[in-house]
N, C-alpha and C positions, 0 to 999 in steps of 0.2 A: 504494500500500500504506500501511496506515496506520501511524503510530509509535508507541511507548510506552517513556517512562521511569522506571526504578525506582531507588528510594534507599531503604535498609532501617537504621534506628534501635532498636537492642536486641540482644537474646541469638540465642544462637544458632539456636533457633527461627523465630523471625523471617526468617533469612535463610535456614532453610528454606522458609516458607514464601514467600517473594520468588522464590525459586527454581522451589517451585510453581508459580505463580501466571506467570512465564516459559516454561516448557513451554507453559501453558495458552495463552496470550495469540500464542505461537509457533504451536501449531499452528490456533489459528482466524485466521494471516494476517499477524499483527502483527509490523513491525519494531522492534526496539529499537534506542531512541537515549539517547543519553547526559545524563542526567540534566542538567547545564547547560546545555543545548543547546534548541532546539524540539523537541516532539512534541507529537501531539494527544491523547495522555494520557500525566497524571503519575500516578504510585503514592508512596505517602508510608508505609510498611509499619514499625508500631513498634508500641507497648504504652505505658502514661503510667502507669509506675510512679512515677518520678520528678518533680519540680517541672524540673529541667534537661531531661529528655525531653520534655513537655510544651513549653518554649519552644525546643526542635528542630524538634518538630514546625511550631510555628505559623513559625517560619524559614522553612523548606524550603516550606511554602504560601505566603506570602508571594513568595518566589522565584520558584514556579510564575503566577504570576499576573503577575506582568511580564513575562513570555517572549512 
């Protein structure tokens, strides 16, 4: 089965839609796993309102990519 990890950056919106986006991903199969951890897909779910959200973002990619 395959995995997928979410990490949700912004309002509360946002982690509606993470929340989406977890039903969806649940019912076509997908396990989730814990963002720190391996899966074969990460989600990076924000908005770059900010200049500090924007280097969360590029954080949290960077992280993904050494796992």
């Amino acid at each position: 089965m395959p995995t997928i990890a979410f990490t949700t950056l912004g309002c509360r919106v946002n982690q509606y839609d993470t929340d989406s986006m977890r039903g969806l991903f649940a019912a076509a199969g997908y396990e989730e796993a814990d963002f720190s951890g391996p899966a074969d897909v990460y989600v990076i779910n924000t908005c770059s309102v900010t200049h500090v959200g924007e280097k969360k973002v590029a954080s949290n990619y960077t992280s993904c990519q050494t796992k």
